[in-house]
C-alpha positions in Angstrom: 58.2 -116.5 164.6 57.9 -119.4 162.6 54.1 -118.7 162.6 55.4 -115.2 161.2 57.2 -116.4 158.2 54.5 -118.7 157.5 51.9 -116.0 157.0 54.5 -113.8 154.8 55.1 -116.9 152.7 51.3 -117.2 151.9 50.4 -114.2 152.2 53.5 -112.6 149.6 52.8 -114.7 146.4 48.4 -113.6 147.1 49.8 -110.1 146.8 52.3 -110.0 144.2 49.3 -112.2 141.9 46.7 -109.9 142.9 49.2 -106.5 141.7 49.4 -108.4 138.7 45.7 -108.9 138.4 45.3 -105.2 139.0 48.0 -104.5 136.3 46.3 -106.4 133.6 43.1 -104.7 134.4 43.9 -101.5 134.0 45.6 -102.4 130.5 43.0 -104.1 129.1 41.6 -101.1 126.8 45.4 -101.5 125.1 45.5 -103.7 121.7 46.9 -107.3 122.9 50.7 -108.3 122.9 53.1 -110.0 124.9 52.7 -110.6 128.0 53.7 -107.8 130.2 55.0 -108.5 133.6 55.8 -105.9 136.7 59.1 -103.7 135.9 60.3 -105.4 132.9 57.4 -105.1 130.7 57.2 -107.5 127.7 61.0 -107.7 127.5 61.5 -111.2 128.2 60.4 -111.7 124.7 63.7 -109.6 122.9 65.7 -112.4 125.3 63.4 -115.2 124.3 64.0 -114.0 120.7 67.9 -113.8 121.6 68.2 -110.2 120.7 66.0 -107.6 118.7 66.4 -107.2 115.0 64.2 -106.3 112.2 62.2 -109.7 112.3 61.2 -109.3 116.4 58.3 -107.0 115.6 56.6 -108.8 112.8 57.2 -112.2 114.0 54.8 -110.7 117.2 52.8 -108.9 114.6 51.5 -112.7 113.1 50.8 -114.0 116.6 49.2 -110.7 118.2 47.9 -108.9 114.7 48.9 -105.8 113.0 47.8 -103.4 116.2 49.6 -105.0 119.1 51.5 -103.5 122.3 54.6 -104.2 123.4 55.7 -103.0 127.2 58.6 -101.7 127.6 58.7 -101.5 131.4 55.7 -99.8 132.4 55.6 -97.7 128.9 53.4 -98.9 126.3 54.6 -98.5 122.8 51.6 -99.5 120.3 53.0 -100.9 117.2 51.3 -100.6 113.4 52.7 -103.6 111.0 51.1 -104.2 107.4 50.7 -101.3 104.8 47.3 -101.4 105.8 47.8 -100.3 109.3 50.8 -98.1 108.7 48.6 -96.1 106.4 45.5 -95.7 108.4 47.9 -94.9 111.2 49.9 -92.0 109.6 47.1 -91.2 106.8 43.5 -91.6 108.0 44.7 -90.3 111.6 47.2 -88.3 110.6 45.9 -85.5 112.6 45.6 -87.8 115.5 49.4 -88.9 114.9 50.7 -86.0 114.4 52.8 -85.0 117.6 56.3 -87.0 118.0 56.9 -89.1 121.0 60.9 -90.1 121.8 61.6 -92.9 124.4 64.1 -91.5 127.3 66.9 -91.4 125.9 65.9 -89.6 122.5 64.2 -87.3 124.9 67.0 -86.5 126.7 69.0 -85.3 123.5 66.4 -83.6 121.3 64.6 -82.6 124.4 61.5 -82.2 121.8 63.3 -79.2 120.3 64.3 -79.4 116.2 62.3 -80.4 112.9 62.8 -83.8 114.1 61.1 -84.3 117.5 59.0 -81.1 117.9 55.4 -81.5 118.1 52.4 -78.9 117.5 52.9 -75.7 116.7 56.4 -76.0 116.8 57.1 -78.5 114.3 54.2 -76.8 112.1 56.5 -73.7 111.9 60.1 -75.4 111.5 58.5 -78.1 109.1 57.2 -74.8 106.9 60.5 -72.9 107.4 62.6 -76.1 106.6 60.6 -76.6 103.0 61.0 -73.4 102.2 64.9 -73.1 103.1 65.7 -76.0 101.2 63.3 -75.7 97.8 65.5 -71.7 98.4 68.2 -73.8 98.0 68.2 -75.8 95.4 66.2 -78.7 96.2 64.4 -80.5 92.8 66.3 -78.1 90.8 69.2 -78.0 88.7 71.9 -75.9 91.6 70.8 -79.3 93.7 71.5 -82.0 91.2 75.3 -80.0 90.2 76.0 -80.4 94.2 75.1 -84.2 93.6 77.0 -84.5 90.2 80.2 -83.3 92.0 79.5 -85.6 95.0 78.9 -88.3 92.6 82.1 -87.2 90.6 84.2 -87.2 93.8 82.9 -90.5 94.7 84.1 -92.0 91.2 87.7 -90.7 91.3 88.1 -92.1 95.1 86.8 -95.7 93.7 89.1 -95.6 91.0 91.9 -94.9 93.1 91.6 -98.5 94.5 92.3 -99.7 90.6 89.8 -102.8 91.2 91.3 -104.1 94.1 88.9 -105.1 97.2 88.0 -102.2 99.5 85.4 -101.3 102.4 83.3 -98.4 100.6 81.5 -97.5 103.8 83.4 -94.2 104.4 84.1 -93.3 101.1 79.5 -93.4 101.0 79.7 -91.9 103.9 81.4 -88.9 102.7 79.8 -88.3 99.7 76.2 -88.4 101.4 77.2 -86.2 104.2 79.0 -83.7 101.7 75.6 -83.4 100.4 73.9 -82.3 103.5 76.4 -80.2 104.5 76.7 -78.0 101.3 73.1 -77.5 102.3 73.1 -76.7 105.7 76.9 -75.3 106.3 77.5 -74.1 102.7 80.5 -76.2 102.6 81.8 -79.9 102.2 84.5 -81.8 104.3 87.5 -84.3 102.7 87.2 -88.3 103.6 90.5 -87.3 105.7 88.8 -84.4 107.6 89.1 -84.9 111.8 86.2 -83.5 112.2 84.4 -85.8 109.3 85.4 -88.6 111.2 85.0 -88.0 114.4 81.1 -87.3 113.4 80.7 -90.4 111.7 82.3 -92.2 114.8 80.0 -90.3 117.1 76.8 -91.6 115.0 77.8 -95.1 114.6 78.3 -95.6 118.4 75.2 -93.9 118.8 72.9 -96.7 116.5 75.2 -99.9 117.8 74.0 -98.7 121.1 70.7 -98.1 120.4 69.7 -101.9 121.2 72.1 -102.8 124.0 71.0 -104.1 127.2 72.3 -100.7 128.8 70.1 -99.3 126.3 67.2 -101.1 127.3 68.1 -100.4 130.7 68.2 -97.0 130.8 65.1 -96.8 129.1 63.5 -98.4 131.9 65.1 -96.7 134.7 66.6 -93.0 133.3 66.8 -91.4 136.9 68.5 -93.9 138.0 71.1 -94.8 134.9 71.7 -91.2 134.9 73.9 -91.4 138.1 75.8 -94.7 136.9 78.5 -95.0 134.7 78.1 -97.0 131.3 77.7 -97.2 127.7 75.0 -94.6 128.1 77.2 -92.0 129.2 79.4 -92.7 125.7 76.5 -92.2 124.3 75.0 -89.0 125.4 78.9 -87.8 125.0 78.5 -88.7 120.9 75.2 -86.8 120.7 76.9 -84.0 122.4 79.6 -84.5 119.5 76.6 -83.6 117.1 75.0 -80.8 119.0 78.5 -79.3 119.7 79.0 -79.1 115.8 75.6 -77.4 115.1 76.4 -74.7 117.7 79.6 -74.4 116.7 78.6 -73.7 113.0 75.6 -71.5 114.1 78.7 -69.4 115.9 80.6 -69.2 112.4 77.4 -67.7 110.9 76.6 -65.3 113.1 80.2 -63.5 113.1 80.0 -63.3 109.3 78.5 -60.2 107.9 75.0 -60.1 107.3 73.3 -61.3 104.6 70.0 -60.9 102.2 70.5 -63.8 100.0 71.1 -67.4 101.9 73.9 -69.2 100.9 73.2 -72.6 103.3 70.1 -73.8 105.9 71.6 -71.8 108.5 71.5 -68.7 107.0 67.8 -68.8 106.0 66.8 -69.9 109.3 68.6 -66.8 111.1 66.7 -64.8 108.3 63.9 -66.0 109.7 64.1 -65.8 113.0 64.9 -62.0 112.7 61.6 -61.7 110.9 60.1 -63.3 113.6 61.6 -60.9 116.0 60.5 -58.0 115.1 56.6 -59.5 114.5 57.4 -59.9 118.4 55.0 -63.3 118.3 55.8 -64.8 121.7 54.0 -68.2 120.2 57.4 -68.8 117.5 59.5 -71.6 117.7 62.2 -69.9 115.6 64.7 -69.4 118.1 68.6 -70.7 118.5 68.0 -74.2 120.2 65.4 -75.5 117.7 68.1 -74.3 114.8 70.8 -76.1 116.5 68.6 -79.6 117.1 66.9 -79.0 113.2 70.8 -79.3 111.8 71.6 -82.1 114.1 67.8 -83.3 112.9 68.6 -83.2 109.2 72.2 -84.2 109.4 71.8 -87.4 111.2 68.8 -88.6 109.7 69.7 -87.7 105.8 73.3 -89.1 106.5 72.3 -92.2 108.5 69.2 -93.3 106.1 71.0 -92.3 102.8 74.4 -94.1 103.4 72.5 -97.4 104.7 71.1 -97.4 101.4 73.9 -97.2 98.9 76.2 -99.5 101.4 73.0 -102.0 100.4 73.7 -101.1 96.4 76.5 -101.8 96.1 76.4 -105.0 97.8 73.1 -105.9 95.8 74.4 -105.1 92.6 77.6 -106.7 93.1 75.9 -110.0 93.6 73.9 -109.3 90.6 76.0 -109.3 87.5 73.0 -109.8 85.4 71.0 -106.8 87.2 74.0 -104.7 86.5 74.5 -105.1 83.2 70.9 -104.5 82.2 71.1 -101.3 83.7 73.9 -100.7 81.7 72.4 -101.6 78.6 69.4 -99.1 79.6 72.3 -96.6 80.2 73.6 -96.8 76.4 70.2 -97.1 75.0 69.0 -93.7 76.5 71.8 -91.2 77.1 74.2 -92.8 74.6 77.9 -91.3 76.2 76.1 -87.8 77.5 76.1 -87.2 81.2 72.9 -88.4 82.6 71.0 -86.1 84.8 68.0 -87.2 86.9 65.2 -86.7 84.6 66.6 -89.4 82.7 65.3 -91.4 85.6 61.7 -91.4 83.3 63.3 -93.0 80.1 65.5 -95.2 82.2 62.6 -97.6 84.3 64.7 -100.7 84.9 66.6 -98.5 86.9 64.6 -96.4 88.6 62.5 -100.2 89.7 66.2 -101.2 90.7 67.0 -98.2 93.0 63.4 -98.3 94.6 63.0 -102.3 95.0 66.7 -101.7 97.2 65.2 -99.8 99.4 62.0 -101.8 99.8 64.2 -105.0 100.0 66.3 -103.2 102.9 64.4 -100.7 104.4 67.7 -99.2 106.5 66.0 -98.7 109.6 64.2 -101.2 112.0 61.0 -99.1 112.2 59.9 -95.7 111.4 60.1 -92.8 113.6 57.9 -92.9 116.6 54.6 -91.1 116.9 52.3 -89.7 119.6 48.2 -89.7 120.1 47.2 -86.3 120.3 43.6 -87.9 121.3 42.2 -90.9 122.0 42.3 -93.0 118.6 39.3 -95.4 117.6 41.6 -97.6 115.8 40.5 -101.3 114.6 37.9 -102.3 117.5 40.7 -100.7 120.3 40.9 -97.3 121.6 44.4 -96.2 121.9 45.0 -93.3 124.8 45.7 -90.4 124.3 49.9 -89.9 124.5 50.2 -93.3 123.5 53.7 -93.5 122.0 53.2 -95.2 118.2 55.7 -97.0 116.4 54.5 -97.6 112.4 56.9 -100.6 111.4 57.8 -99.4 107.8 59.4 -102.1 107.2 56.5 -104.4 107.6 54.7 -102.5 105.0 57.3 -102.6 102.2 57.1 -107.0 102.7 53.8 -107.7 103.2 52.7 -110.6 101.3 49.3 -109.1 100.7 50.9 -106.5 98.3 54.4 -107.8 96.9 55.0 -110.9 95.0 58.0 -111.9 96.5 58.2 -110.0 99.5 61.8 -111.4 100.6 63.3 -111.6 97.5 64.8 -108.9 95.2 62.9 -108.1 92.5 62.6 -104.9 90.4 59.2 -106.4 88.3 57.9 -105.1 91.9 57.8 -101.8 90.1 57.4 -102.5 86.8 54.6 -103.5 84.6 54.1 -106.4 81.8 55.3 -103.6 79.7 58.3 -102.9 81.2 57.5 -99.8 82.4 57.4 -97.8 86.3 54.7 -98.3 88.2 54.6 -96.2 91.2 52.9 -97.9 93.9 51.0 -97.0 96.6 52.4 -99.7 99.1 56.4 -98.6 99.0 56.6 -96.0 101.9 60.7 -95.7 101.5 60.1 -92.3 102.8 56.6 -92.6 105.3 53.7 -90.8 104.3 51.5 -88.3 105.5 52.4 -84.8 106.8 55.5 -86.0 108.9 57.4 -88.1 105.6 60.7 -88.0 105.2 61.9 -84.0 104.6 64.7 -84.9 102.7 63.3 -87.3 99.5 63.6 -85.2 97.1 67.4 -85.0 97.6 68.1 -88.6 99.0 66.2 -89.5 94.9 68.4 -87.7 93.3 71.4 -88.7 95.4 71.0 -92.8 94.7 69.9 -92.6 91.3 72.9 -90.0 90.4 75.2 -91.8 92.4 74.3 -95.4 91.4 74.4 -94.9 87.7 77.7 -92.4 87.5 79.2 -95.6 89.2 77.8 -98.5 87.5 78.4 -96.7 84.3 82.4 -96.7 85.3 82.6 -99.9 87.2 81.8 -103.2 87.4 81.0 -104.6 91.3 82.0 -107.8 92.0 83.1 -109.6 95.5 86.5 -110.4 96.1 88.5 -113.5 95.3 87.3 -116.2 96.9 83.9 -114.6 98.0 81.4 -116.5 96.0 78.5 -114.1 97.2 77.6 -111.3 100.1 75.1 -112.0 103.2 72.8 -110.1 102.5 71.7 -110.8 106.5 71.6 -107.1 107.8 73.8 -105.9 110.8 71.8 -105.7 114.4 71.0 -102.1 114.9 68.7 -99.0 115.2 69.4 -98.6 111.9 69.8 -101.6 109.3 73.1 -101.7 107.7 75.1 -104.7 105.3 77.8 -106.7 107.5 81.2 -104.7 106.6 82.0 -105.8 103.5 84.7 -105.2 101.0 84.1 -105.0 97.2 86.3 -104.9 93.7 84.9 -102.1 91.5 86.7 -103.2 88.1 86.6 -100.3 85.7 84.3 -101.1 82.7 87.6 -100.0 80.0 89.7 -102.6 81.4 
């Protein structure tokens, strides 16, 4: 017996070093990266780094280079960092990057259906149908910028209402963003007091806080199995369901109404549609009930989530900013005098359009952009990636690299500006991604911050609270990048 355990504890340790062997071998056409061991992958480094934030990936970009891989488990996630290699990931192979890749538990809830997460010829047709709804709609034309205005106008009055004293503005964003989207898609807008308002923003703020949890990470590893235990996870899928449940809900709502010709909301151009497609009787369409309910939950989420992040930032910015604000004030009265502004004023007024552009550079609101999938094998700096591969292009990494911005970590609207004063658009901000897959929704989310930011700054001045020399402007730990909850004075400019 002893002889036994002997030979196990000699022969054990050969084995488990020559599985390893093997598992390194049949990696090695993968870009490098942390070391990946059986089962947990190249975790160990999120714990060696104490937790994941927006720094963990471009700390391991300067050791492994701007093409690396991380593990996560037995699934390789190939990560882009630098402008340079964001863009010839989602630019020069854009074909090759085309399809969208979710980790298990995005896959469970889109289950590749919606504008989002569909891939092929799929997204090809809601992507074309989605344009078209929303420049029906409105979008980059006057009807769109009232819907703002009012937003904007709502969001003044309920600042007001706190007559300068410190207040969290989160919800009151919140609101006003989501009121947006959902003139667009529902046809109608919700009060800051609505139940249903608040249980949606509950829903998506558990949803991100878990997003980098160990049970997260856990059931990312092991989804067949964390889908018969109980945890956070479970909360989780339940406030996705909270989403979904909404869409079909409101889908329901349309369809009982009469029919209509003319759309009057997303929903109602997309059922046109899909009766269209019925009678061509094209068995290849993707216009069909389940990919309109996970395109609203697609749009909603993503224009709500991104959109709010930014402005939360804003404010915070600006209040520690006196000098920045009242610059853009001066611009203000120099330009539109005490007319309304509208957003082509954005082209007399470049001080503030370098202002609203350098916030979102200085705090990109997510920790990467969405994920991608090889449709083929990509030749890709001296590596060929597989094809499936699942791509993440850090966005974030492009808008502060040092090759490009002067003061990458510092905020700084001369980013945008020339020796003239004037707005340069560069090539290196990717606020909204690039290539075929950018961001749906820019057109609107422009119009929303400059609108917003400049209706408020031209009524209040931000400041932090007594006895709060100055905000961190250290982001919150999540899938997306939010400010620390915070509460500001807005101090009406008359008084």
């Amino acid at each position: 017996m002893a002889e036994i355990q002997l030979s196990l504890s000699v022969l054990l340790p050969i084995l488990l070093l020559l599985y390893f062997l093997k598992l390194l071998w049949s990696r090695r056409h993968y870009p490098p990266g942390p070391l990946a061991f059986p089962i947990i992958g190249g975790l160990w480094r999120i714990a060696f780094e104490k937790g994941l934030d927006g720094t963990t990936p471009i700390k391991a970009a300067k050791q492994y280079g701007n093409v690396f891989t991380f593990w996560l488990g037995n699934f390789p996630m190939v990560i882009l960092s630098g402008f340079d290699a964001v863009k010839e990931g989602l630019v020069d192979h854009s074909e090759e990057l085309l399809d969208r890749r979710a980790t298990p538990f995005f896959e469970k809830i889109t289950q590749g259906k919606g504008v989002g997460f569909a891939s092929g010829h799929a997204w090809k047709q809601q992507r074309r149908l989605s344009q078209m709804a929303l420049a029906k709609l409105g979008v980059g034309k006057k009807t769109m910028e009232d819907r703002i205005e009012d937003e904007a106008q709502q969001l003044v009055e309920i600042f007001a209402s706190e007559k300068g004293k410190p207040f969290d503005p989160a919800l009151i964003i919140t609101n006003s963003v989501s009121n947006v989207a959902t003139s667009l898609i529902f046809g109608y807008r919700w009060s800051i007091e609505d139940p249903t308002f608040k249980k949606l923003v509950k829903s998506i703020e558990y949803i991100l806080s878990y997003g980098l949890t160990i049970f997260a990470l856990l059931y990312e590893l092991f989804p067949s199995i964390m889908d018969h235990l109980p945890g956070p996870h479970k909360k989780a899928f339940e406030s996705a369901e909270v989403l979904l449940s909404l869409s079909k809900e409101e889908l329901r709502k349309h369809k009982e109404q009469e029919p209509t010709q003319e759309p009057r909301d997303f929903i109602d151009y997309f059922l046109l549609e899909m009766e269209k497609e019925k009678n061509k009787n094209d068995p290849t369409s993707a216009l069909d009930e389940e990919n309109l309910i996970h395109s609203i939950y697609d749009i909603h989420f993503a224009g709500l989530e991104t959109t709010t992040t930014v402005m939360k930032w804003a404010v915070l910015i600006l209040a520690n900013r006196p000098d920045v604000q009242d610059k853009i004030i001066k611009k203000i009265e120099d330009v539109v005098g005490s007319s309304n502004i509208c957003y082509d004023d954005h082209k007399k007024m470049p001080y503030t359009h370098a202002v609203v552009h350098e916030i979102q550079r200085y705090r990109y609101p997510i920790i990467m952009g969405v994920s991608r999938k090889t449709t083929t094998d990509v030749h890709m700096r001296g590596y060929i990636i597989p094809k499936g591969t699942f791509i993440a292009p850090n966005i974030r990494s492009a808008l502060i690299d040092d090759e490009y911005w002067e003061t990458p970590n510092k905020f700084n609207p001369n980013h945008f500006l020339d020796k003239d004063g004037n707005f340069v658009a560069r090539k290196e901000f990717l606020g909204f991604s690039t290539g075929p897959r950018s961001c749906l929704g820019e057109n609107v989310a422009r119009m929303e911050l400059f609108i917003f930011l400049t209706r408020l700054l031209r009524v209040f001045r931000f400041q932090p609270p007594p006895g709060v020399k100055e905000f961190t402007e250290e982001p919150a730990r999540g899938i997306t990048l939010p400010p620390r909850p915070y509460k500001v004075c807005a101090i009406p400019r008359n008084s």
